[in-house]
N, C-alpha and C positions, 0 to 999 in steps of 0.2 A: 554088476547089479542086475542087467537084464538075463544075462545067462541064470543068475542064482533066479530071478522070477520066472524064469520058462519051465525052468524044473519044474519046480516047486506047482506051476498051474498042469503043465502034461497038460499040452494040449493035443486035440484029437488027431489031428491029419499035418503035414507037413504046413501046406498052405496057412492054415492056424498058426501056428510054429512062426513061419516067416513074419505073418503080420505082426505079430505081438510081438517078435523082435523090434518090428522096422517101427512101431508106433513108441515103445518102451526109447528106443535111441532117440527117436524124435524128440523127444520131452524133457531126455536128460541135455541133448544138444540144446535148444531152445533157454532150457533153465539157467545152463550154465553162460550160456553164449551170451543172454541177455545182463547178466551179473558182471562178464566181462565190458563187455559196452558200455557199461555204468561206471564201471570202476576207471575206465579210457577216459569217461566224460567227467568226471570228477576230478581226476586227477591233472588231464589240460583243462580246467577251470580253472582248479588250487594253483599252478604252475602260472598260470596268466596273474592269476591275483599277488604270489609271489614276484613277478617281475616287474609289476606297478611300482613296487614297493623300493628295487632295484633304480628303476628310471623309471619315472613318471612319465615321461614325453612319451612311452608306449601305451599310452590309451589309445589311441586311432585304433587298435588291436581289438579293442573293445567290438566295434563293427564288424570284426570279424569272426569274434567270440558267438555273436550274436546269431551271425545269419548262420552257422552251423547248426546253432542251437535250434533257429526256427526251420530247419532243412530235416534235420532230425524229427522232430515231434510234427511235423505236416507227415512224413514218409512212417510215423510209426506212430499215426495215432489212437493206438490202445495204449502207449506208454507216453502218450503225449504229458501228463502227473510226473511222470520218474524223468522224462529227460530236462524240464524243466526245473526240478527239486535235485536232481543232481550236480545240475549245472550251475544254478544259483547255490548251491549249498557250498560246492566245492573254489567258486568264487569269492564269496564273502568271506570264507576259512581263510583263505587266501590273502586276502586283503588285511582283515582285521590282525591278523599275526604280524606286520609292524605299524599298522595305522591307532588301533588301541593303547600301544606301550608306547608310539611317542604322545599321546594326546596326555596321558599317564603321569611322561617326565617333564612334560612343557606343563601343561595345564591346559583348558580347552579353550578359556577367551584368548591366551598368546597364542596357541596354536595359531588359532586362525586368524589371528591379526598378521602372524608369519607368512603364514600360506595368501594373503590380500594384498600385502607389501611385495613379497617375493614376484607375483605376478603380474603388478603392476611394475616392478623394477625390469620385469625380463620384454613386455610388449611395449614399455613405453621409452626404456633406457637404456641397458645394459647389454640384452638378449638377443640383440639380432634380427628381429621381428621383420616383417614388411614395413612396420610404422615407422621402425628408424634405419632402415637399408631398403631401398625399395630401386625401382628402374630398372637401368639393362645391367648396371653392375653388377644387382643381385641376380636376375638371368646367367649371367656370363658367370659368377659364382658359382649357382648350383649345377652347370652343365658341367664348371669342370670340377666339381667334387664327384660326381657321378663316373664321369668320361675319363677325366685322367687319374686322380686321386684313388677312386673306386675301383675302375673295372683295367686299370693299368695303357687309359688308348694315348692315342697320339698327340703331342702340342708342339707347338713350333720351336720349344726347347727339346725335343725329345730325339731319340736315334733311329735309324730305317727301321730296324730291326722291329720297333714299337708302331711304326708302320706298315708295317703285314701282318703285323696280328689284330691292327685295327680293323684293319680290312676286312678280314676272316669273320670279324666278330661284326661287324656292320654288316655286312654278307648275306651271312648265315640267321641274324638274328630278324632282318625284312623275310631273311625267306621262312622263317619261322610261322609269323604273321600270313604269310600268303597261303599257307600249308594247312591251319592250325584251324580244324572246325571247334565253332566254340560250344562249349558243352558247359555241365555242373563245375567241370575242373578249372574251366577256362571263367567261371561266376566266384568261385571261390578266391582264385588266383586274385582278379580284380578287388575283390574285396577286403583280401589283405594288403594289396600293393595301395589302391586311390585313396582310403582313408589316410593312411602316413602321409602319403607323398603330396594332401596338400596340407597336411599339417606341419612339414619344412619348409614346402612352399612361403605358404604362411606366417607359420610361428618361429622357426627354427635360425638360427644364425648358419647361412648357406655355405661358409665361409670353413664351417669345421666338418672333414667330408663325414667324420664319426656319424654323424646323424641320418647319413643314406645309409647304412652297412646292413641294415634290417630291409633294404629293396634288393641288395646287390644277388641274393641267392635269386629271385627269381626273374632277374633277367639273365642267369648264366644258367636255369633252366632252358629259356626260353633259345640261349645259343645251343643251348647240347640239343635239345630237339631240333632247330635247323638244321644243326649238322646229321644227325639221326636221317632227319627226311629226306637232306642230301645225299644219303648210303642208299636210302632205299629205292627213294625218283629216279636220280640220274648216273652217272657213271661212278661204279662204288671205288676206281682207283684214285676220281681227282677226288671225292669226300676221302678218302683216305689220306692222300697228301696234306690236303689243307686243315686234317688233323689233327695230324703228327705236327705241319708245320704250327700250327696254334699252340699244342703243349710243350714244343719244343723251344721257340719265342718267348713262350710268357716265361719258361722256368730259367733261361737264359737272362731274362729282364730283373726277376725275380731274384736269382741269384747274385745278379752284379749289384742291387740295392742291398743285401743283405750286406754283404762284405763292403758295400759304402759306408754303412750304417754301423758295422765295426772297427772300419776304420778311422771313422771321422768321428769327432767329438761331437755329438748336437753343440747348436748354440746355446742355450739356456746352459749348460754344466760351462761353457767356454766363459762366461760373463760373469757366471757364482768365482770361478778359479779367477781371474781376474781382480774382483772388487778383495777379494780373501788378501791378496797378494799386496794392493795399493792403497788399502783404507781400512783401518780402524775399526771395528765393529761398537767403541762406545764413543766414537766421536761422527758415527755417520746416520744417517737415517735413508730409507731407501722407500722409493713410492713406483709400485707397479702395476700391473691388472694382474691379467689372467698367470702371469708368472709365480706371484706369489707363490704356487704351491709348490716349485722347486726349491726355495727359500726355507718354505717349512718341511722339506725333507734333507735337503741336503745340506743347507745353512740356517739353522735353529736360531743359534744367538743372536742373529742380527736383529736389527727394529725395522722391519718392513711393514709396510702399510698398502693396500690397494686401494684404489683410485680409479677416478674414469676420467676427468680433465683438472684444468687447473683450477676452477671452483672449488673441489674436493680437495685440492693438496692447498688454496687457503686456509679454509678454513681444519684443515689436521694442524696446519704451521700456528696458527693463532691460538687454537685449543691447546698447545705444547705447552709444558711448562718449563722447557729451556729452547733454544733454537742450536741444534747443532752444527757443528763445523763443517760437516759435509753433506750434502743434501742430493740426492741421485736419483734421477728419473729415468724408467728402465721402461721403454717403450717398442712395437712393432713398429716397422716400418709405415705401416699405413694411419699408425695411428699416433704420427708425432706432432699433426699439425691441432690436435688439442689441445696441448699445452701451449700452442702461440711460442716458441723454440726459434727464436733465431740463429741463437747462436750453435758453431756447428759442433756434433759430439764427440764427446771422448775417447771414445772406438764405436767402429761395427761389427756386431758379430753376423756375419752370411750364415744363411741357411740352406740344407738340401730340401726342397718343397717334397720333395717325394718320401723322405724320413722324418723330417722335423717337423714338428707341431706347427713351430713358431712361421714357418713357411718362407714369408718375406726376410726373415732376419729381423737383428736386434739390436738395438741404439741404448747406449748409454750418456747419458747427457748430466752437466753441473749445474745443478739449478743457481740461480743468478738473480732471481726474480725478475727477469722479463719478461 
């Protein structure tokens, strides 16, 4: 386009020549550059507003939606209009594409009597909150969804091997911190890590490491750059070693969980194959939590019912309208002393903490009515 324009004007002298190139370029770079920038900000807007939709618990994200947005429009205030109308347009797009179709299929007074029950079930009951897990348990919880669950470190059931890559990675990731002038990069980083982190703090059930896996990328930045500044500060053979020795541990850790994890039955498939085997599925009824949904995939026909304590399996037993012959409460470890269970279970199924959801393992119990 600028060459077909320089013809076409013949300009007089060389220096002519150059300028209207270099001005011509400028304008098309600007025009287009800025069209791409918009289309960047539009589409992680729509993508945010898509993932809401995914898991809700990613609003804290929202804070970080934000401060880009206002980092943008302070640093380009002539398009301070476009980066905000993009940003909010490709947002809202976002959002409304499954928040419209359920209000749609529900209706809009259930909706939100769902979404006021849901909420109050998850802070005040069910969900793990501070309000109903709180102290040093819940501490001790979320260090080790982080620490061992998360980033693969060390626990006192663990192998040496698991302790040298701990090391490496406590190490490298202080010396991270000690190295690391804080800059725009180092505002942004915060921005997306402190909003989450105290919304599991807080809200989240500390207990399932799922809920850190949105922190885990940028503290395993924050290790690749201590090890980076260890190549460059100090002596590049022992950052070399401790490495190798890192990628070479973790994939060693990594690989022997895998082939645990193929070898070994989870407990949940171990306890479906069991009940299949010793019970009836129209003479039994089965009362579980968070298990349920292996029940609904792998065992359809049974009559399972969820449950939080023995309040909730009164009143299912009373609401029945027959009482069946086998009655089976299918509980975690930590969580059998809800139903006031004396008597001892009918098997245990062990679990691998490092594969298995269920962590603690699984209890199966004959309800008796004590």
């Amino acid at each position: 386009m600028f060459k077909l324009k320089v013809l076409l004007r013949a300009p007089a002298s060389k220096a002519a020549e150059k300028a209207d190139i270099n001005l011509t370029t400028r304008c098309i770079s600007k025009r287009y550059g800025r069209l791409s920038d918009r289309n960047y900000l539009f589409l992680g807007s729509l993508f945010l507003g898509f993932g809401l939709g995914v898991r809700l618990s990613y609003f804290p994200f929202i804070a970080f939606w934000m401060g880009i947005l206002l980092y943008l429009a302070i640093q380009k205030m002539r398009f301070f209009k476009d980066v905000i109308l993009y940003g909010m347009m490709g947002f809202v797009i976002g959002v409304c594409v499954w928040f419209l179709p359920q209000i749609s299929y529900v209706g809009r007074h259930p909706f939100w009597g769902n979404c006021l029950s849901f909420s109050r079930g998850h802070f005040t009951d069910w969900g793990g909150s501070v309000i109903t897990f709180g102290g040093l348990g819940r501490v001790a919880c979320l260090v080790k969804s982080i620490w061992v669950y998360g980033l693969g470190g060390w626990w006192n059931d663990a192998s040496f091997l698991r302790l040298a890559a701990s090391l490496i990675m406590i190490v490298t990731f202080l010396y991270s911190f000690k190295r690391y002038q804080f800059d725009r990069r180092g505002f942004f980083l915060g921005l997306y890590v402190i909003p989450y982190m105290l919304w599991v703090i807080l809200g989240q059930n500390v207990a399932n490491p799922r809920h850190i896996m949105p922190i885990l990328p940028a503290v395993l930045m924050l290790i690749a750059y201590g090890l980076c500044k260890t190549y460059e500060e100090m002596n590049k053979g022992i950052s070399i070693i401790l490495t190798v020795a890192f990628v070479v541990s973790m994939s060693v850790i990594s690989f022997r969980l895998v082939l645990r994890y193929h070898n070994n039955v989870p407990a949940p498939i171990q306890l479906i194959q069991f009940i299949e085997k010793q019970f009836d599925c129209l003479s039994t009824k089965i009362y579980c939590g968070g298990e349920k949904r292996f029940f609904d995939y792998y065992a359809p026909q049974w009559d399972v019912r969820s449950i939080q304590d023995v309040t909730g399996l009164g009143i299912d037993l009373k609401s029945s309208l027959y009482k069946p012959q086998n009655i089976l409460i299918v509980r975690a470890l930590r969580k059998i002393e809800e139903f006031e269970a004396n008597n001892p279970p009918i098997i245990t199924f062990e679990a691998n903490p490092y594969t298995d959801d269920t962590k603690e393992g699984l209890l199966l119990y004959k309800w008796n009515g004590l």
